[in-house]
C-alpha positions in Angstrom: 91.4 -21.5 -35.5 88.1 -21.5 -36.5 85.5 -19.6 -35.3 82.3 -20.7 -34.0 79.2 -18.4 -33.5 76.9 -19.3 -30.3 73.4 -18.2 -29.4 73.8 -16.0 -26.5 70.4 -14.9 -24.2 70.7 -12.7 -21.3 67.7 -14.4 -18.7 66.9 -11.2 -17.3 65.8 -10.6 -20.9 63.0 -13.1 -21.0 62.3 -14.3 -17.6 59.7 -12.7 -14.9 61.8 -10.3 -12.8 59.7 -11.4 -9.7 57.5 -14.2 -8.8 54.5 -11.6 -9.0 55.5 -10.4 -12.4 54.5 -11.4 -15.3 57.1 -13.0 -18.6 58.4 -10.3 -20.6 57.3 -9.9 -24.1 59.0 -9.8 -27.3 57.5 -7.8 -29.9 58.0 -6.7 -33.3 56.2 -3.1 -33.8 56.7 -3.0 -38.2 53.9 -1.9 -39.7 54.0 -4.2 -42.4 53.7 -7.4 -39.9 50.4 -5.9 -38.8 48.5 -5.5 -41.9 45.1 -5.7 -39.6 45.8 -3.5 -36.3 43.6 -0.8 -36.9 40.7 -3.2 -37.0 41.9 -5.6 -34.1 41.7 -2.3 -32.1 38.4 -1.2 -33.1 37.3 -4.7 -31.8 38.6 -4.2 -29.1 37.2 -0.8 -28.1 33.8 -2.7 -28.4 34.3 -5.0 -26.8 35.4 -2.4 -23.8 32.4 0.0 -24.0 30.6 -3.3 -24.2 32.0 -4.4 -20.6 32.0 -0.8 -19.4 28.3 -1.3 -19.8 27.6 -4.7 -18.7 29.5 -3.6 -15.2 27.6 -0.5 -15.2 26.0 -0.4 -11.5 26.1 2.7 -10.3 23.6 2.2 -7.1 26.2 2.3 -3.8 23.3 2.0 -1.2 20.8 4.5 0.6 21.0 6.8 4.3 17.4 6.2 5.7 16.4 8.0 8.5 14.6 10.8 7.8 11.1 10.9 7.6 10.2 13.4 5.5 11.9 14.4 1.7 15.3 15.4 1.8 15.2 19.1 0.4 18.9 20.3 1.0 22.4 18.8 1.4 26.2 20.3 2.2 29.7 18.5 2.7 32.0 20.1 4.9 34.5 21.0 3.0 37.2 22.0 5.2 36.9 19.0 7.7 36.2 15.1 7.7 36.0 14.1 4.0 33.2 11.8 4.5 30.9 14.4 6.3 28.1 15.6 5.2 24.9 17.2 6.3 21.0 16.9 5.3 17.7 18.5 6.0 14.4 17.7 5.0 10.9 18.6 5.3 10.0 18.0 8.8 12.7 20.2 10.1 14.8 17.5 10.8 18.8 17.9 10.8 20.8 15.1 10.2 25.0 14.4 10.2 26.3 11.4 8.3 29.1 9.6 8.0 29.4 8.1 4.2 32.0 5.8 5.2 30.2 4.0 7.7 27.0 5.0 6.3 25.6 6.2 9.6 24.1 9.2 11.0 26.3 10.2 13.7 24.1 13.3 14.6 20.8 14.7 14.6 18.4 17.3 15.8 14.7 16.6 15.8 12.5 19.8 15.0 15.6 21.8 14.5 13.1 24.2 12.1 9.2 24.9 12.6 8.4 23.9 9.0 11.2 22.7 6.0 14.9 23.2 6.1 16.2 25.3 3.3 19.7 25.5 3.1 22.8 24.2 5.3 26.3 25.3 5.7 29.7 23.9 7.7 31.4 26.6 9.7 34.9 25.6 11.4 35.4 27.7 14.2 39.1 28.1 13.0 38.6 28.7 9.4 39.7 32.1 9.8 43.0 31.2 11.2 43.6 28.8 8.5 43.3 31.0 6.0 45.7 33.3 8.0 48.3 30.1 8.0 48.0 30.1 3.8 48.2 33.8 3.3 51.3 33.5 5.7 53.3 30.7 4.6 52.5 32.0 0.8 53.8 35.5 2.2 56.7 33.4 3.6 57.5 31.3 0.5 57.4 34.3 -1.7 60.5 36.2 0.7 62.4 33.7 1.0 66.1 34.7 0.2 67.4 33.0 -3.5 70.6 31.3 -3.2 74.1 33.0 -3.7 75.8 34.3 -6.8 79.1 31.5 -6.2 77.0 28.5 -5.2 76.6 26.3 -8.0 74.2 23.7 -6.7 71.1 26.0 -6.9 70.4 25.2 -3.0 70.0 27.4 -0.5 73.2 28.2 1.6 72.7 27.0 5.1 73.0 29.3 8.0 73.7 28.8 11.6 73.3 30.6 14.6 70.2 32.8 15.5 68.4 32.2 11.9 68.1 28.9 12.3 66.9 29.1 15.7 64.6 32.1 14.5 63.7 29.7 11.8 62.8 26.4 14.0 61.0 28.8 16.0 58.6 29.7 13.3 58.0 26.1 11.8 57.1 25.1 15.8 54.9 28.1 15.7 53.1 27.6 12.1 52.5 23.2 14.0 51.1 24.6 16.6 48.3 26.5 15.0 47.8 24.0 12.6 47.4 21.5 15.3 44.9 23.9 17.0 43.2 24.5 13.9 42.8 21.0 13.2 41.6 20.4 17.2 38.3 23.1 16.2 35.3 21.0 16.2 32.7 21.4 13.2 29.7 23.7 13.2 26.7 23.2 11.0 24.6 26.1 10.2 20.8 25.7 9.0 17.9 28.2 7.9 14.2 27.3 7.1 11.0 29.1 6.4 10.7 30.0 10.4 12.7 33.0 9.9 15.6 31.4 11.7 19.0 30.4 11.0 21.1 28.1 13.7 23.9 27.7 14.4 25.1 23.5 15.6 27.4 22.0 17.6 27.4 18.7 15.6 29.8 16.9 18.5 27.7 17.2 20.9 24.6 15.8 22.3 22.2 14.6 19.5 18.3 13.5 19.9 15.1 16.0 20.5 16.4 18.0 23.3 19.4 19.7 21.3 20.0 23.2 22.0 21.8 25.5 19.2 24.8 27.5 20.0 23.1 30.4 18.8 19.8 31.6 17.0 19.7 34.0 14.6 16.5 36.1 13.8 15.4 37.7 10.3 12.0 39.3 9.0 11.2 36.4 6.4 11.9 33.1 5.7 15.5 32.0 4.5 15.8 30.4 1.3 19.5 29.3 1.0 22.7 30.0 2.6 26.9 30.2 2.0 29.3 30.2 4.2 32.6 32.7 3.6 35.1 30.4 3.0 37.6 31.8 5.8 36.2 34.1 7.5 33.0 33.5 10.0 30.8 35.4 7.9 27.9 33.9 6.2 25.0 35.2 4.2 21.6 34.4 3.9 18.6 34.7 1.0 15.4 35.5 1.3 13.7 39.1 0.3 17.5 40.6 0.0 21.1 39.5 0.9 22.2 39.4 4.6 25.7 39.1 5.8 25.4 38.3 9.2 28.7 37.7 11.9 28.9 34.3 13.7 29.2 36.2 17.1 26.8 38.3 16.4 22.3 38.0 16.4 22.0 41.3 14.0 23.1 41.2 9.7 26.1 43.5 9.6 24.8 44.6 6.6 21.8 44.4 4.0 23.1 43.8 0.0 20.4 45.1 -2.4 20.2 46.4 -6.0 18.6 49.9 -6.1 16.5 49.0 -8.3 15.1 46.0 -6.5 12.1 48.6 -4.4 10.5 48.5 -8.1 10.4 45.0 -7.9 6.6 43.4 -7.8 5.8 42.3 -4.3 6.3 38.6 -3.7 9.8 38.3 -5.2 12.5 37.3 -3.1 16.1 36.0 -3.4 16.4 32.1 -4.3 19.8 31.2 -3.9 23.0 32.7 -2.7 27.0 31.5 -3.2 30.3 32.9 -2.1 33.1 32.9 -4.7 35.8 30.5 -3.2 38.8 31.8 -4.5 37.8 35.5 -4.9 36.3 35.7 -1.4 34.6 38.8 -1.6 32.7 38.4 -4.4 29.0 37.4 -4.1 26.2 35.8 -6.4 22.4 35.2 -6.2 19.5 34.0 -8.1 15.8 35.6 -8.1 12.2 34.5 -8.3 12.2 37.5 -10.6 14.3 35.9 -13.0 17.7 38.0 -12.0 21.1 36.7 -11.6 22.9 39.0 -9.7 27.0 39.8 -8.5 27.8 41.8 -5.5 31.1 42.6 -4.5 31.3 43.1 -0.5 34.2 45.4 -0.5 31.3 47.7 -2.1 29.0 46.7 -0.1 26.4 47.7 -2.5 24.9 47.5 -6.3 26.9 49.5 -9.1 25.7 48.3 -12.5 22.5 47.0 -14.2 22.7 44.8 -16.9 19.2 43.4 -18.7 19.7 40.7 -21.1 17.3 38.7 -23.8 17.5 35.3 -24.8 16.6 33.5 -28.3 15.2 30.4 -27.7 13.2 30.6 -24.4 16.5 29.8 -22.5 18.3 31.5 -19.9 20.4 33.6 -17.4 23.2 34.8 -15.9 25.8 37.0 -14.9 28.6 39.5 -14.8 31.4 41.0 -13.3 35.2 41.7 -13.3 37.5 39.7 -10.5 39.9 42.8 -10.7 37.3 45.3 -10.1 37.5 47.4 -6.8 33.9 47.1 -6.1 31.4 46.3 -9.2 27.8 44.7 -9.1 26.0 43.1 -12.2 22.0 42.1 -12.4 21.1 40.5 -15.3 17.3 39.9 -16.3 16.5 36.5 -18.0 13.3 34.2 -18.9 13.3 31.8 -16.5 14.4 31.9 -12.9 17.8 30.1 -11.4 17.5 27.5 -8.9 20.9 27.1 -7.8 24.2 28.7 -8.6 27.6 27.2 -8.0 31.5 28.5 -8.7 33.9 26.4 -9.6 36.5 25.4 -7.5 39.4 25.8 -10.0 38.4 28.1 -12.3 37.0 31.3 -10.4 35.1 33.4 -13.1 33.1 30.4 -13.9 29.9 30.5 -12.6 27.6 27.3 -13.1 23.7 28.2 -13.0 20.5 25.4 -12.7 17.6 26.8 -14.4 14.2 26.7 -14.4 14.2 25.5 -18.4 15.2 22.6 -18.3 18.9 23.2 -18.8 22.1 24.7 -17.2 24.6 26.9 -18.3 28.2 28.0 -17.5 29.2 31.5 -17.2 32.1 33.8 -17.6 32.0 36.6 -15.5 34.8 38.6 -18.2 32.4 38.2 -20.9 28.9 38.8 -20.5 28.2 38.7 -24.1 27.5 34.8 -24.0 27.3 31.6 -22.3 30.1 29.6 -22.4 28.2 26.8 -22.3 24.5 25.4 -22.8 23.6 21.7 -21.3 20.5 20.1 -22.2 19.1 16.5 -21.2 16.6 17.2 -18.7 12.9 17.1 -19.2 12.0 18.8 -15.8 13.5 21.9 -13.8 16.5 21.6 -12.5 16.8 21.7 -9.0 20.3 21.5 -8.0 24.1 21.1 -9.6 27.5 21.0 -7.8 31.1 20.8 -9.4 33.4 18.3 -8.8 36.6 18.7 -6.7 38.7 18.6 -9.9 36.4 21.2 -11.9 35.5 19.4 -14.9 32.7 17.3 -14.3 29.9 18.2 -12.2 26.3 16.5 -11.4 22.8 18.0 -11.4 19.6 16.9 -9.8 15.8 17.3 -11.6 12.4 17.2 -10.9 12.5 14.8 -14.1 13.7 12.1 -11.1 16.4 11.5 -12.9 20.1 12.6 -11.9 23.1 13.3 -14.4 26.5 13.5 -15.3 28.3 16.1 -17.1 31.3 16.9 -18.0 32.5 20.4 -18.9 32.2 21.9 -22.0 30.0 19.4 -23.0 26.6 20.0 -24.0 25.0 16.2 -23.3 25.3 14.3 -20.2 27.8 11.2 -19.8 25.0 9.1 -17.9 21.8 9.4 -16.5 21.0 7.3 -13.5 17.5 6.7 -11.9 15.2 3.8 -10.1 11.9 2.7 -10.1 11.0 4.2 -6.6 13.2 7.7 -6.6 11.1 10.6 -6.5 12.0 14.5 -7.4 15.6 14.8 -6.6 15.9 18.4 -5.0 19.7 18.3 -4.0 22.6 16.5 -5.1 26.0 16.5 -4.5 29.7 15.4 -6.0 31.9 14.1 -3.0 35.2 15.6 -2.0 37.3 12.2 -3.3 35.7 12.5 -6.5 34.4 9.0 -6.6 30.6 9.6 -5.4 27.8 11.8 -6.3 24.9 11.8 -4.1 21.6 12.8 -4.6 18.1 13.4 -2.2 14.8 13.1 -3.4 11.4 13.7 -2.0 10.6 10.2 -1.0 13.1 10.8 1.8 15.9 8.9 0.9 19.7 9.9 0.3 21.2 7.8 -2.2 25.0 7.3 -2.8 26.0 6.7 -6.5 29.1 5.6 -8.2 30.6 9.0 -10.1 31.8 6.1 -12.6 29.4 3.9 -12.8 31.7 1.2 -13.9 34.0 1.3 -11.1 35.0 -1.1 -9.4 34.8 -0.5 -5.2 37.7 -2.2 -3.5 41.3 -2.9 -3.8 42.4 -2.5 -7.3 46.0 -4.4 -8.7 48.5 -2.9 -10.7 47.8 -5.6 -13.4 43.9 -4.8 -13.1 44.4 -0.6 -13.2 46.6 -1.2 -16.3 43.9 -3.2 -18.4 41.2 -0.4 -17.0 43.2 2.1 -18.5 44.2 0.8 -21.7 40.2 0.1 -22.0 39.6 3.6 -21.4 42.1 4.9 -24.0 40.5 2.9 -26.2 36.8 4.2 -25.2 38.5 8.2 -25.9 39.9 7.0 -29.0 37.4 5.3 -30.5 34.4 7.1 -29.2 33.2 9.1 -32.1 33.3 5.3 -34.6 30.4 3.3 -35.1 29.7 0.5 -32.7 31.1 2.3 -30.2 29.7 5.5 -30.4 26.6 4.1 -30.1 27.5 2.1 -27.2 28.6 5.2 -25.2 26.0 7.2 -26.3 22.7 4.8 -25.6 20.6 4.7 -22.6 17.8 3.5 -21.7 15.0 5.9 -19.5 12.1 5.3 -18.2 8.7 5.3 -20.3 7.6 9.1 -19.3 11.5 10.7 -19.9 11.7 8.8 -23.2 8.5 10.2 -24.3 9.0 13.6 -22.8 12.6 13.4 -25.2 10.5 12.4 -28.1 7.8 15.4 -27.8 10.0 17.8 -26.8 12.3 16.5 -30.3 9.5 17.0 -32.0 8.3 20.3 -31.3 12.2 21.9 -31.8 12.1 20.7 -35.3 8.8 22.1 -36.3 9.8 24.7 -34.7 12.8 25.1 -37.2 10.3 24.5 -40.2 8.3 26.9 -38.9 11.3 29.7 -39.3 12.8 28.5 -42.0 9.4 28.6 -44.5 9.5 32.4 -42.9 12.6 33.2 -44.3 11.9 31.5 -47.6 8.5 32.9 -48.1 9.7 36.3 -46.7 8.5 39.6 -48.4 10.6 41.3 -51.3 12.7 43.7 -49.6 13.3 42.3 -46.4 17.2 41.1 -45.5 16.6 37.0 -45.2 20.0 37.0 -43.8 19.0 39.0 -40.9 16.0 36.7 -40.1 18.2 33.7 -39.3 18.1 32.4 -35.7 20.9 33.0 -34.1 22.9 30.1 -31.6 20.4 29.5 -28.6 23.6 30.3 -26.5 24.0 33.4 -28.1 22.2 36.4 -25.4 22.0 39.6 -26.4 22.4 42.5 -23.3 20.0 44.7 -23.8 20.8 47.7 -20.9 24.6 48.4 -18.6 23.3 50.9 -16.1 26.0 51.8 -13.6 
């Protein structure tokens, strides 16, 4: 019989498997049937930093309703997402809802004179943190599974463990339904000498009354909030810790050397750790960064520290420590300090110079990390939720994007009529960074600022992410390095970029004709400058 070959095709093999889906695709991946690949993906990684540019609007909208410039901001991190709080000038306290873009509450003359600093307090955040601590404790006891049970699972048990057991899981609901029930409480402080505490769900307008009023000698300058317990401190010519039920500080942080300080100094910023609870940092007009642990309750160690370059700060300290505090002397001061949320020996610091810088608090030695961009002071920085970006605010009126470990910004963003931005802020989804500037505005921005805001298909996300990919992978090449790495800023920051390049590299002429023309018998290798990074502690005192 003779046989006879036939063309057999499965349809599954080349036809859509839905109406939605698309025809599958045969291909034919040798190398030497793509002679030009390499090229036809560098043209395409072009042409996607070239639309990641051309969609490039990163303007969401604007909150008006304050009257005055918006000089502080907080989100309330252990409640609504889209909640946040803002002060400004006039002593006006406002609540706002991003995703309706409202202000749901507000409290006229809340402050004689500017708000300086605002915090959320949940009424129940101590008895959340008691829920983790206990279901970790839980999770950590629970019993492994028997010796003769080969599926790995745990054996099941009848009888009074599992009512014990159902018992427990309706007593951990309950609390967590209680917990969730607590309604939010905002706490500000200005330059009266006050700090207050809000009931931000109830009544709202000029008449509001604060749940409680808390008295100090001078005016506050910032404020954190413990992240469990209701314990906050406050800033202003030393470190108050102060209980939510109570009108007087339970106790009074200062360095022993601080009475030698000259008079006029006081405390700029202050931040609670939130992972290691207990530990405590600050920023001084006197150009100090300091570390406090509260289980000490007080000032241990002294450290002084130089930096080459006209740069600097920042910090110290050991997370296993019993008690241990750190003060660090640098050139200019520290306008804000922020830990990040993942990664808690890693202190992020806004300085006075122009630039920020990322910490270690188990080396002292060095700064992990220098950022440069601005041409102003910067006022304010705060990390993303995933700890690896983070955005900072200038008096340059511009406000950027960084991402860890980076030393140049990602993007810049700024408008014709934004003023000084004094505060800024990363939201908790990730997506939005917001920023608010003295011409009393708060302005939503896109973290991305190609992103698109809506619904997104499967088909659409999959050609975003191959476009991406090829961004990463082609970054660093011609066309589209220069793509990524261009921006255009205004007249006065592109001419503020162009003196300050200027004056670096005569400045590096300068020091290197020194070292040529240097007298015989003098070590040229020692008159090198070293990294600008690079700080050098001058004096531990313990």
């Amino acid at each position: 019989m003779v046989k006879i070959k036939t063309l057999h095709r499965s349809l599954e093999e080349h036809l859509p498997s839905s109406s939605s889906s698309t025809a599958p695709v045969s291909r034919n991946l040798d190398p030497s049937l793509h002679p030009f690949s390499r090229s036809r993906e560098y043209t395409r990684a072009v042409t996607a930093s070239k639309l990641e540019r051309m969609f490039a609007k990163p303007f969401v909208g604007a909150l008006e309703g304050h009257g005055d410039g918006l000089y502080c901001m907080t989100k309330d991190e252990a409640g609504a997402l889209p909640r946040i709080a803002s002060g400004s000038g006039d002593g006006e306290v406002r609540v706002w809802d991003l995703a309706t873009r409202q202000s749901v509450w507000y409290a006229t003359g809340a402050h004689r004179g500017m708000v300086k600093a605002l915090a959320f307090s949940h009424p129940a955040a101590g008895e959340q943190g008691r829920i983790e601590r206990a279901q970790g404790e839980k999770n950590r006891k629970r019993k492994r599974p028997r010796l003769g049970d080969k599926t790995g699972k745990t054996p099941i048990r009848h009888g009074a463990d599992t009512d014990d057991e159902s018992d427990d899981q309706e007593e951990d609901d309950e609390i967590v339904r209680s917990v969730s029930r607590g309604s939010p409480r905002l706490l500000s402080c200005g330059v009266d000498k006050t700090v207050k505490l809000w009931d931000v769900t109830a009544q709202k307008g000029n008449d509001v009354k604060p749940l409680q009023t808390y008295v100090g000698k001078s005016g506050f300058n910032s404020i954190s909030h413990h992240r469990y317990d209701p314990v906050f401190a406050t800033a202003s010519h030393s470190i108050d810790i102060w209980d939510e039920t109570k009108t007087a500080p339970l106790s009074t942080l200062k360095f022993h050397s601080t009475s030698n300080l000259s008079t006029g100094e006081h405390i700029v910023c202050v931040a609670f750790n939130k992972s290691e609870t207990s530990v405590l940092a600050s920023s001084g007009s006197d150009r100090t960064v300091c570390l406090y642990d509260l289980r000490s309750g007080k000032a241990v160690g002294r450290v002084s520290m130089t930096v080459s370059c006209s740069v600097f700060e920042l910090l110290s300290l050991s997370l296993l420590a019993k008690s241990l505090s750190t003060h660090l002397l640098l050139q200019m001061r520290v306008n804000q300090l922020v830990f990040n949320p993942l990664q808690p020996p890693v202190l992020l610091c806004a300085s006075e110079d122009h630039n920020l810088y990322t910490f270690d608090m188990r080396n002292l030695s060095t700064t992990t990390q220098m950022y440069k961009g601005h041409v102003g002071a910067v006022m304010s920085c705060d990390w993303a939720p995933t700890g690896r970006e983070f955005v900072s605010g200038s008096y340059d009126r511009t406000v950027r994007l960084w991402t860890a470990g980076e030393g140049k910004s990602r993007d810049t963003y700024h408008t014709k009529r934004m003023q000084r931005v004094f505060t800024s802020l990363y939201t908790l989804d990730n997506r939005f960074v917001l920023s608010g500037s003295d011409d009393s505005n708060l302005r939503i921005w896109k973290a991305r600022a190609s992103d698109k805001l809506g619904v997104i298909d499967k088909r659409e996300q999959a050609r975003k992410e191959y476009r991406d990919g090829l961004r990463d992978k082609w970054g660093s090449v011609g066309d589209v390095a220069k793509l990524e790495r261009q921006r255009f800023m205004p007249k006065s920051i592109h001419n503020a970029e162009t003196l300050r390049r200027t004056m670096v590299e005569a400045r590096k002429k300068k020091e290197e004709n020194r070292r040529k023309h240097a007298p015989r018998g003098i070590d040229r290798e020692k008159l090198k400058p070293k990294p600008a990074k690079k700080g050098v502690i001058e004096q531990v005192e313990s």
